[in-house]
C-alpha positions, 0 to 999 in steps of 0.5 A, spaced: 191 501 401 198 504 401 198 510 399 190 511 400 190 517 405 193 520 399 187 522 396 188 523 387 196 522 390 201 518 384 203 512 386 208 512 379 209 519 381 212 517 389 216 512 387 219 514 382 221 520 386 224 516 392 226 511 388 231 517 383 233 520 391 235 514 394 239 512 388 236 505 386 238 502 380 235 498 375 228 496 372 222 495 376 215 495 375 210 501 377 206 497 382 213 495 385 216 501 385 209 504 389 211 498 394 218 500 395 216 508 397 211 505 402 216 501 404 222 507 405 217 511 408 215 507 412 222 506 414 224 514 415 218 516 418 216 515 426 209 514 429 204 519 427 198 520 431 199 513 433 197 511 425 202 508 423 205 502 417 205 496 420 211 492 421 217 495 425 221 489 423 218 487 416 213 493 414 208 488 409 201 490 413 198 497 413 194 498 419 187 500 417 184 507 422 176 508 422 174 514 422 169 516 427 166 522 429 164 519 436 158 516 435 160 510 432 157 513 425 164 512 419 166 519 417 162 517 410 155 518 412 152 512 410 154 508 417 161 505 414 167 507 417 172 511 412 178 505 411 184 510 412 192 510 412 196 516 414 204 516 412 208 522 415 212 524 409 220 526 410 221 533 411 227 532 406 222 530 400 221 536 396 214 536 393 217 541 388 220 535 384 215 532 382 211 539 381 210 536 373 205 531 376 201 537 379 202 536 387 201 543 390 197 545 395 192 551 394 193 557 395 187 559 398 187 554 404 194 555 405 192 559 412 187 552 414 192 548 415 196 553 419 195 551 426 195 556 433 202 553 437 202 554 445 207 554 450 208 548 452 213 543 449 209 537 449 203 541 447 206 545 441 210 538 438 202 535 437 201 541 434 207 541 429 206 534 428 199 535 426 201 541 421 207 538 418 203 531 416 197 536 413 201 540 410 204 534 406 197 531 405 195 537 401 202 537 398 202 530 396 195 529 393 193 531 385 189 538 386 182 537 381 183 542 377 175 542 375 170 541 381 164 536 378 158 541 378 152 537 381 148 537 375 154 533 372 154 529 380 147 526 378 148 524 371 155 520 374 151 517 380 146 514 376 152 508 375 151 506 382 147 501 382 150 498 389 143 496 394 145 498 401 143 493 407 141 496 413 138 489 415 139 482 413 134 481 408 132 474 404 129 476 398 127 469 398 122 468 403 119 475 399 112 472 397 109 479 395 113 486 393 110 493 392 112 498 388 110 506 390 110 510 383 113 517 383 120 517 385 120 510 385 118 506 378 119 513 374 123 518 375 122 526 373 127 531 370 128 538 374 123 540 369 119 537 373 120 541 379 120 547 375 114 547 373 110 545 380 114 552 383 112 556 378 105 554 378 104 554 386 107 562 384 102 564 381 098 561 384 101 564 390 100 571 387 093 570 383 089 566 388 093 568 395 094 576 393 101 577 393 105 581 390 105 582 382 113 583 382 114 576 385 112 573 378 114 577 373 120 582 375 123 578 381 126 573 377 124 567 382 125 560 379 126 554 382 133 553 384 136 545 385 142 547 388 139 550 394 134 545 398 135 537 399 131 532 401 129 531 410 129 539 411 124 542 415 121 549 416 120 552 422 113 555 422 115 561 428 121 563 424 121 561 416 127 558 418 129 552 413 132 547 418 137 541 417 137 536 423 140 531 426 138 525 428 138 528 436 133 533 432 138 539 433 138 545 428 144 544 425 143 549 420 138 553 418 138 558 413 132 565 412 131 566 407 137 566 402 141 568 408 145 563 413 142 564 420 148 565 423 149 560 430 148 565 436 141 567 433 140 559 433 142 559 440 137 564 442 131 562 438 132 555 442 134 556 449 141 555 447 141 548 446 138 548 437 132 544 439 126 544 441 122 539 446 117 534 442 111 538 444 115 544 440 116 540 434 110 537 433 107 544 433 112 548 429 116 544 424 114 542 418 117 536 415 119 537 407 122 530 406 121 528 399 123 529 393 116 534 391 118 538 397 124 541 394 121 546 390 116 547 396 122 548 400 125 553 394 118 557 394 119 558 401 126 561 402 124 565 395 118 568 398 122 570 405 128 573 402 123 577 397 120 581 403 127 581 407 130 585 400 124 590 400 124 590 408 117 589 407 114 586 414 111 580 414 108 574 418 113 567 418 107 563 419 103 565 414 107 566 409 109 558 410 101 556 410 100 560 404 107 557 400 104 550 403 097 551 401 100 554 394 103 547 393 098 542 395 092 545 391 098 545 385 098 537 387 090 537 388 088 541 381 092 535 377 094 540 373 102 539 372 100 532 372 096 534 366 102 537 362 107 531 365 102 526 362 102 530 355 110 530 354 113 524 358 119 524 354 120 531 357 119 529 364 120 522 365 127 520 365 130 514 361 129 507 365 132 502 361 133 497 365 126 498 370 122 492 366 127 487 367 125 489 374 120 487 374 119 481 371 125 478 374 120 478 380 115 476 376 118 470 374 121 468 380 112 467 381 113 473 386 106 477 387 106 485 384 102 490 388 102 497 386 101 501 390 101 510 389 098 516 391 097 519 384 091 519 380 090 513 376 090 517 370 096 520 371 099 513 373 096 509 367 099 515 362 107 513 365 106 507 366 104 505 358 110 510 357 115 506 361 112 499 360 107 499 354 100 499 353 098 492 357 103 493 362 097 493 367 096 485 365 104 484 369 101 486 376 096 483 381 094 489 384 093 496 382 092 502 388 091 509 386 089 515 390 092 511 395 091 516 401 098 514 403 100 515 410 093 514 412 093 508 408 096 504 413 092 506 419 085 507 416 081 500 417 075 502 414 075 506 405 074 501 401 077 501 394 072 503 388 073 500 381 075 504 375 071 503 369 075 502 363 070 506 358 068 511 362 074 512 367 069 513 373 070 510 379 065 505 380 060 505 386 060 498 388 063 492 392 068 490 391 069 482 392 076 482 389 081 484 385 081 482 378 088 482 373 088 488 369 083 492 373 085 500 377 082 501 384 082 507 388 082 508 395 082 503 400 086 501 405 090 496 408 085 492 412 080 491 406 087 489 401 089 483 406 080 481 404 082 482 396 088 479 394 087 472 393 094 469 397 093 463 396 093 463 390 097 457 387 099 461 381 103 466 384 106 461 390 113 462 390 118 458 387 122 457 394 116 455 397 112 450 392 121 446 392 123 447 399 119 443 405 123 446 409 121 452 408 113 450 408 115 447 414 118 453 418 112 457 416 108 452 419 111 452 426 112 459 426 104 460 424 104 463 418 099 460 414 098 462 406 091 468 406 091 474 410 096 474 415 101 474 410 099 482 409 102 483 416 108 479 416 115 480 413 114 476 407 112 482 404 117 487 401 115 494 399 119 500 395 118 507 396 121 514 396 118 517 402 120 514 408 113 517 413 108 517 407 110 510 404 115 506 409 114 508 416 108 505 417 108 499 413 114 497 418 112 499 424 105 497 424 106 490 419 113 489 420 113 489 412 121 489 409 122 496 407 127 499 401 127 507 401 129 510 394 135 515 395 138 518 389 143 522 393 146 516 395 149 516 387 151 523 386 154 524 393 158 518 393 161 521 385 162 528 389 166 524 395 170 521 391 173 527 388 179 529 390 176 536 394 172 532 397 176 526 400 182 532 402 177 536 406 174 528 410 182 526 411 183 534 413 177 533 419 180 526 421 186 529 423 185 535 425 179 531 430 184 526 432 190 532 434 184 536 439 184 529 442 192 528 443 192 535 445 187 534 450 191 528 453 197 532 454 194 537 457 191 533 462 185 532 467 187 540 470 182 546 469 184 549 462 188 556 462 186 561 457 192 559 453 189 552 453 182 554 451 184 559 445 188 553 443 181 549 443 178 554 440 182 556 434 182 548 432 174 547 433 174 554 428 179 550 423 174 543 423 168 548 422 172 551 417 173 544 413 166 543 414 163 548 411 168 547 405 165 539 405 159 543 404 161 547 398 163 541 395 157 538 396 154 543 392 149 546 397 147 551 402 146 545 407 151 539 406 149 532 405 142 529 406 145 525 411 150 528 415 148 534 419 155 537 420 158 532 424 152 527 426 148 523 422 141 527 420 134 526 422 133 523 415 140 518 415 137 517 422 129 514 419 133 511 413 137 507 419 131 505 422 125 504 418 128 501 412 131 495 410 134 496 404 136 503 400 138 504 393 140 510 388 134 507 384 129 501 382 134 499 377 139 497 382 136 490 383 137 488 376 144 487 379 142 481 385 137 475 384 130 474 386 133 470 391 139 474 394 141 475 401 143 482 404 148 482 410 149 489 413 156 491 414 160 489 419 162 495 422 154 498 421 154 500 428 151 505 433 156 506 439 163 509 439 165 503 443 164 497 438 167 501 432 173 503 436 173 496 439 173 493 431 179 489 430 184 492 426 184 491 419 191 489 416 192 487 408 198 482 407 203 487 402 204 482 397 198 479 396 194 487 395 199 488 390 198 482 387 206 481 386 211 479 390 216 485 392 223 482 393 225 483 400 232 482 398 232 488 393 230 492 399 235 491 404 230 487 409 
């Protein structure tokens, strides 16, 4: 914690160096070596921004600072504070001593951490204070000499393997868990991707009339480092939009090209955003990981004709690139050549069949649940679990129809013939073990599934009397209205087709898939990214000190430029935070300084949210999840926190012996 706002800085490099300029003599080991730096800076330095190592007497507590940009979301955008200490470094510690270590500041961003001065003594000492303490963050911190690629990011993200808690979740009193297929129990290669934007192409070309150069001599392929997940294209314009959760535009790009902030402005009457009635009209949302290469088909499109200046309508090109892609899922003519080469598509998933047989063997019921056709869903399937996996659930729906399977009362569910691969057109009276359905809805599920069926009971519920009996004060009863209550959880990847309704029309326990999380948690981790966070903090925290000692007067000229100069600056790092994160529109859940649209439906639809399936291996089937203690949405309650302190000795994990240091 010591030296933690130092991103990639050497313990062992400082303290050997404030050690040798101190003339401390004898042997002492590394980790107290970096305590005694501590220590020593602690003591030649004054309060910085009011960030400060803690004790003035006995300096053995480092003070922790939450980073928040004011709404009470952590600066991590995952709704955890970012636990941070800031040391004002002396201005006699020659960085160039230790040049060996590799501790520079970039040349290139040399003049981002240069910082307007005013007239005012009071004013241009915060200023001065606040550049020389980013200086000697940057001077004080290992530079990353290989910037992690994205590719390179999503490969180092599958180790993360964390279940994150948005509520308190008690996977004890889970009775029944569903799983939905794509992005969920299979995972596909950017192949796959590849493949759906370069069918929906050509469908564009031959069935919609396009030009023949965008096929053949344009060179358009789908491009992973362009789009994310929780976008939405404006219909008048084409623009491709990142939203806040306030549904303001924070970004948005035409074409290739970054629509530049003024014409944003005037697009939307100078506030980015729309009223309802306008976004339910002219937003399209592109919110799971499919839409990706539709959102990639649409830029290319738009850029095509705006190289050429050829003229064009938005609003067509967007309908004809969406119906481009949707009859390319229709067709199932991917899903054919997916199903046919699943080594080539599906990525490896070690660790999903002790899953889902943890589940099982705690007796908890399996229900399948996916929009994909049964066919295709048989074909993964035996891939990933072998030729009798059908055997391991109690349910298995296909064409599911999702969203509107949870809001239609009245399809029923088709067999599937084993033989003829045919729907059956009769009643169904139940759902047997082994068999396939089609169709159907959520009214006609709570008719089919037998819930009281003792064989699947849960463990929890047939050892415990007391779980029995709260069930039956509360009026939970074994049978139907157990499809409408908590006990069921269900695991999906996109948040409107698969888990908004189930939680807000059955109150189901709800688990969102985000790969994002692994691999933007890898590339914040990296020095770069670290540098770039700490940078806004203080460049944030130093336009609050300079409006307080500017007072509550109208602002001069001089003071506004002064305002304007740092909000430029924290635009600046924003956008090198974006660049790092490999992508024209940043993380998928920050939309520059506010949580995004889809942080924003993450927080409130899902419980439970992981990078993927494979996470739960890690927890018991009867595991409690508490959300964070900080995970709050009010800047009050985060900056009313109490702070959190580390006992010196006790972080470090050895007793540093005050004597030695002249305490």
């Amino acid at each position: 914690p010591l030296l933690s706002y130092l991103p990639g800085s050497s313990p062992r490099a400082l303290g050997l160096h404030l050690i040798q300029q101190f003339g401390v003599q004898g042997k002492m080991s590394w980790v107290k070596r970096a305590a005694f730096a501590a220590v020593l800076v602690n003591q030649l330095t004054t309060t910085v921004f009011g960030w400060s190592i803690q004790h003035p007497a006995k300096p053995r507590h480092v003070r922790a600072f939450y980073a928040t940009n004011g709404n009470g979301y952590g600066g991590n955008g995952f709704g955890k504070p970012l636990a941070t200490t800031s040391l004002k470094m002396s201005s006699s510690l020659d960085p160039t001593t230790i040049s060996s270590e590799g501790l520079r500041i970039e040349s290139n961003i040399t003049k981002l951490l240069q910082l307007p001065r005013h007239s005012k003594e009071n004013v241009n000492e915060v200023l001065i204070e606040a550049e020389k303490v980013l200086q000697a963050l940057h001077q004080y911190s290992l530079i990353s000499q290989d910037s992690l690629s994205l590719q390179d990011a999503k490969k180092a993200g599958r180790a993360h393997e964390k279940v994150y808690a948005n509520n308190y979740v008690d996977l004890g009193k889970v009775d029944t868990v569903g799983f939905d297929f794509d992005y969920t129990l299979v995972t596909y290669t950017e192949e796959l991707l590849d493949l759906i934007y370069d069918m929906a192409l050509k469908r564009l070309v031959t069935d919609k009339q396009y030009p023949v150069e965008m096929l053949h001599t344009a060179g358009l392929r789908y491009d992973p480092q362009f789009s994310i997940r929780g976008l939405a294209v404006d219909t008048k314009t084409g623009w491709i939009c990142h939203l806040s959760y306030t549904h303001k535009v924070a970004v948005a790009w035409e074409g290739r090209e970054k629509v530049p902030t003024p014409k944003i402005y005037a697009e939307y009457r100078g506030k980015r955003g729309m009223t309802p009635s306008e976004r339910k009209r002219r937003l399209k949302p592109l919110n799971d990981l499919f839409s990706m290469s539709e959102c990639c088909l649409i830029a290319d499109t738009v850029q095509f004709f705006k190289d050429r200046n050829i003229p064009y309508h938005a609003q067509n090109v967007i309908t004809d690139v969406l119906a481009a892609i949707r009859e390319t899922h229709i067709s199932g003519d991917f899903h054919r050549l997916v199903a046919e080469n699943p080594d080539r598509y599906f990525e490896p998933q070690p660790h999903l069949k002790q899953v889902v047989q943890n589940f099982k063997d705690a007796g908890k019921r399996l229900i399948f649940v996916s929009n994909s056709p049964f066919w295709y869903v048989d074909a993964g399937m035996r891939h990933l679990f072998g030729t009798n996996w059908r055997m391991d659930w109690d349910a298995i729906i296909t064409s599911a129809g999702k969203p509107s399977f949870y809001k239609d009362d009245s399809r029923p569910f088709r067999e599937i013939c084993q033989e003829t691969r045919r729907p059956l057109f009769k009643r169904v009276e139940r759902f047997e073990k082994g068999s396939m359905y089609t169709g159907g809805c959520i009214q006609e599920l709570t008719k089919l599934i037998d819930w009281s069926d003792p064989a699947i009971t849960p463990v929890s519920y047939e050892s415990n009397g007391d779980v029995l009996a709260e069930r039956s004060e509360f009026g939970i009863k074994s049978g139907a209205v157990d499809v409408a209550t908590a006990n069921v959880l269900y695991i999906g990847d996109s948040l409107f087709a698969d888990l908004v309704d189930a939680k807000r029309e059955f109150s189901w326990t709800t688990a969102a898939v985000t790969p994002e999380v692994g691999y933007e948690l890898e590339i914040q981790s990296q020095t770069d990214f670290t540098l770039a966070q700490r940078t806004l903090d203080l460049l944030l925290h130093a336009l609050r000190r300079v409006q307080e000692e500017l007072g509550t007067s109208m602002r001069t000229q001089e003071d506004l430029q002064i305002l304007d100069g740092l909000e430029k600056l924290v635009s600046k790092w924003r956008d090198r935070e974006t660049r790092i994160l490999g992508n024209p529109f940043g993380s998928v859940f920050r939309a520059r300084y506010q949580p995004s649209l889809f942080a924003h439906s993450l927080r409130r639809y899902c419980d439970l949210y992981m990078p993927s399936v494979s996470s739960l291996r890690n927890y018991s089937p009867q595991h409690r999840f508490y959300p964070e203690q900080h995970h709050k949405l009010l800047s009050h309650e985060m900056q009313s926190a109490p702070d959190d302190c580390w006992d010196l000795d006790e972080v470090l994990g050895c007793a540093v012996d005050d004597d030695a240091l002249g305490i």
